[in-house]
N, C-alpha and C positions, 0 to 999 in steps of 0.2 A: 652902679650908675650906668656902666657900660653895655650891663647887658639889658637894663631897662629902656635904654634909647634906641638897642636896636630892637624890641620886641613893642616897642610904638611907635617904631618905624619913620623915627627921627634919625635915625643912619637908617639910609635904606638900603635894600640889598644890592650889591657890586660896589659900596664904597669903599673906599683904601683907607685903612685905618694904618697910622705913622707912631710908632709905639713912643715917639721922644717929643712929637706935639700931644700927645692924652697925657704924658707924665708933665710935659708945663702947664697944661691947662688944669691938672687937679694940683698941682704942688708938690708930686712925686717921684720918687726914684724911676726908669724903665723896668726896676724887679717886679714889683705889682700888677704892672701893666702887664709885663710879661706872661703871669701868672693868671693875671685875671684873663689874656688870652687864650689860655691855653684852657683853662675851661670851658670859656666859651667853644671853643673847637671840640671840646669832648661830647657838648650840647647840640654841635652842628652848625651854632648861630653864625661861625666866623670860620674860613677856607684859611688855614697858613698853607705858603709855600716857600719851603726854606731858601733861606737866601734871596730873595726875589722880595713878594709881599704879603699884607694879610689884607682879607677884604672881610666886607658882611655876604655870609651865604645868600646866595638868591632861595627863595621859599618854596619847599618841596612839596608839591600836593601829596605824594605817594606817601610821606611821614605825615602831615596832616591829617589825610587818612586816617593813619595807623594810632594816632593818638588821639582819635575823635572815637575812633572803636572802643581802645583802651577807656578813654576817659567813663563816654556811655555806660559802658559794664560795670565799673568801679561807682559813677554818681548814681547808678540805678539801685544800689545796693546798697548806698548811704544814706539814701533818701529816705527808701522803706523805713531802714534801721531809726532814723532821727523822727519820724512820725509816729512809731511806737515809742520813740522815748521823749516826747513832745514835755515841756512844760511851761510856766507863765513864765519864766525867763529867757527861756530858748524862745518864745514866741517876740516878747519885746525886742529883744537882740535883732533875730531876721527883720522885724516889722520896720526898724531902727535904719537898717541899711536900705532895704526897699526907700523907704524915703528919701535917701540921700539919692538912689537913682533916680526918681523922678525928678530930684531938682539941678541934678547935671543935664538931665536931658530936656528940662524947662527951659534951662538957663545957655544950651549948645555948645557945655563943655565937654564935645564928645572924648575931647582927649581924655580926661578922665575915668571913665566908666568902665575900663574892663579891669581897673584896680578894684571897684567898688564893689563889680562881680565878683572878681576870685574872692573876694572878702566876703562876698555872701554863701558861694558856693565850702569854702572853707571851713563857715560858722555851721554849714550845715554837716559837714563831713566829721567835723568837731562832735555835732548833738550828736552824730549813729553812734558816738563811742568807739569808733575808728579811728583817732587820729591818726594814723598815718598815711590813712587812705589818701590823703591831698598832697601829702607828700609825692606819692607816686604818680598823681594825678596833674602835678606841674611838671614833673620830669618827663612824661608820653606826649606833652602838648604845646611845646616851642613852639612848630611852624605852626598849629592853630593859633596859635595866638596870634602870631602876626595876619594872618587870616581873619581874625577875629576885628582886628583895628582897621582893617581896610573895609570893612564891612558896613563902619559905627556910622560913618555918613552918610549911606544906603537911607534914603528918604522913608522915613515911618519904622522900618528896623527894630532902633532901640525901643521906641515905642512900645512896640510889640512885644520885645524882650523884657520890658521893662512888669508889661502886662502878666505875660507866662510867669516871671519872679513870682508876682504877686502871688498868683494860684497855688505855687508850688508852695510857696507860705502859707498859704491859706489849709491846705490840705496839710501840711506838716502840723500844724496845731489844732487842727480838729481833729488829728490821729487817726489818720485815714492811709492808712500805706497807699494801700493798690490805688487809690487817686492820684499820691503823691509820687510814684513811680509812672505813671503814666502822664504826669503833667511834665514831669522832669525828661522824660523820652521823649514827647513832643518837642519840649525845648529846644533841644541838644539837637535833634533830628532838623528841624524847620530852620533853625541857624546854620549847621551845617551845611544845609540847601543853598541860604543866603552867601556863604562866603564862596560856595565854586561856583558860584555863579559869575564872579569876578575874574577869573580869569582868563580868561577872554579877552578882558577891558584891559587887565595888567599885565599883558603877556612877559611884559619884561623883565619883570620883579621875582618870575617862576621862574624854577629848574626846566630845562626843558625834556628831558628824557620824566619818564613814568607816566601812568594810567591818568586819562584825562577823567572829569565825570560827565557822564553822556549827556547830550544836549538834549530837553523833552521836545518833541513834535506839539508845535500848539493844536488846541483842539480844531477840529472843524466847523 
């Protein structure tokens, strides 16, 4: 739960988290809390410093990065895999969740949606016959993900995202690799776009040391 709240950035980063108010507010010992901190810390999501306090990490572009690269390589790879092993069940399934995103995003329950994603991206990582692939693929992509929520009310966005899903589906069931790895790069790519383009706007919420991404010159 704790680390859900800060990855939808319902703790936002530099909060002080107090290990003996999170152990009354769920009904528990400080051991679990303890514990559950200290993974967190292993993740990056949470700064301890002994003796003193715990906060929520401010969000690193330079790891965002680095798990948007990772992610890219690993979903390009899964994609292919799941469009050569396409079937009328693996297609109902994808089509199933598609749906549910267009009616989070009908309905402007953006908080929602990037559950609905990994649960798309996952069922897909599922069909390549990789499962573990997702596995690895959540553990390279904390800071995106926070990156990813700040993004969701970005005016037409999900929309968009919601569109490329579709295609990616689309191609995964008509057993199309090379479309469906090229829809999926797009994806990942164009979103990517979307999220450093916020900080800027959020400077506060970022680490401030590492690689910014270069601003484009508008056209003439």
């Amino acid at each position: 739960m704790l680390r859900r709240s800060i990855i939808l950035l319902e703790m936002q980063p530099g909060s002080l988290l107090i290990e003996k108010d999170l152990a009354a507010q769920w009904g528990v010992s400080r051991t679990p809390v303890r514990e559950a901190i200290q993974k967190l810390a292993d993740e990056g999501l949470v700064t301890v410093f002994p003796h003193s306090a715990t906060i929520v990490s401010k969000i690193s572009y330079r790891m965002a990065e680095e798990g948007f690269i990772i992610r890219r390589a690993l979903e390009v790879e899964s994609v292919r895999r799941a469009a050569e092993r396409a079937t009328p069940e693996i297609h109902a399934r994808l089509a199933t969740i598609v749906t549910k995103m267009r009616a989070i995003v009908s309905e402007q329950r953006l908080g929602e949606y990037i559950e609905v994603d990994n649960a798309l991206h996952c069922a897909i990582a599922e069909a390549s016959g990789v499962g573990r692939l997702w596995r690895f693929v959540m553990m390279a992509k904390v800071d995106l993900d926070r990156m990813r929520q700040l993004s969701a009310p970005v005016p037409g966005h999900l929309d968009r995202v919601t569109d490329q899903h579709a295609q990616i589906v689309d191609a995964i069931c008509h057993g199309r690799p090379d479309l469906a790895e090229l829809t999926m790069r797009v994806h990942l790519e164009s979103s990517f776009e979307v999220m450093s383009r916020l900080i800027a706007e959020d400077r506060d919420i970022f680490e401030p040391d590492g690689p910014r991404p270069v601003q484009k010159e508008p056209a003439e």
